[in-house]
C-alpha angles and dihedrals in degrees: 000000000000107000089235095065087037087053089056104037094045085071099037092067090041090060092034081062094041087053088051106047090048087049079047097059087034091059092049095046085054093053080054098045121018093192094067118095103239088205104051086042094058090041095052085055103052084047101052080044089052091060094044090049084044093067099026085065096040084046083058101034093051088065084055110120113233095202103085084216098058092050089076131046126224093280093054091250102139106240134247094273091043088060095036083053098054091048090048081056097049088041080058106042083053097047085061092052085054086054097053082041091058093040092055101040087048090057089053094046080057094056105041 
């Protein structure tokens, strides 16, 4: 698989499991107390997720070396803040795939 399609489906299912384990706990919330909206529940919760996602990947991403040849060591390993910095991407690529998740659960909170 070509890394550019790997570097956007990693996220997607980290946000696809994200989606699932917040409709999870929604659901549940809803058994408990029928007058909660399952879907703005769950909604609430994948934004409140997506700010916290949001500074979690800047956090990582700020540590990234800007010079290419600090971002390898001498035996061509890439270092700790190189590491730290492609995780913070991936932790914002999929921040942006929660997002999308809340905006399209709370449509459907609107409609049902």
């Amino acid at each position: 698989m070509p890394i550019h399609i790997r570097s956007v489906l990693e996220p997607l299912s980290v946000a696809s499991i994200i989606a699932i384990i917040d409709l999870f706990i929604a659901m549940l919330l809803t058994i408990v107390d029928p007058t909660v909206s399952l879907f703005l529940t769950a909604s609430a919760y994948l934004f409140l997720e997506f700010g916290v996602m949001l500074i979690l990947g800047a956090c990582f991403m700020s540590r990234q070396p800007l010079d290419v040849d600090k971002r390898f060591d001498k035996e061509g390993l890439p270092v700790r803040s190189w590491i730290w910095a492609i995780r913070g991407k991936k932790v914002l690529v999929a921040s942006v795939f929660v997002l999308m998740f809340a905006f399209f659960i709370s449509s459907l909170g609107m409609l049902f």
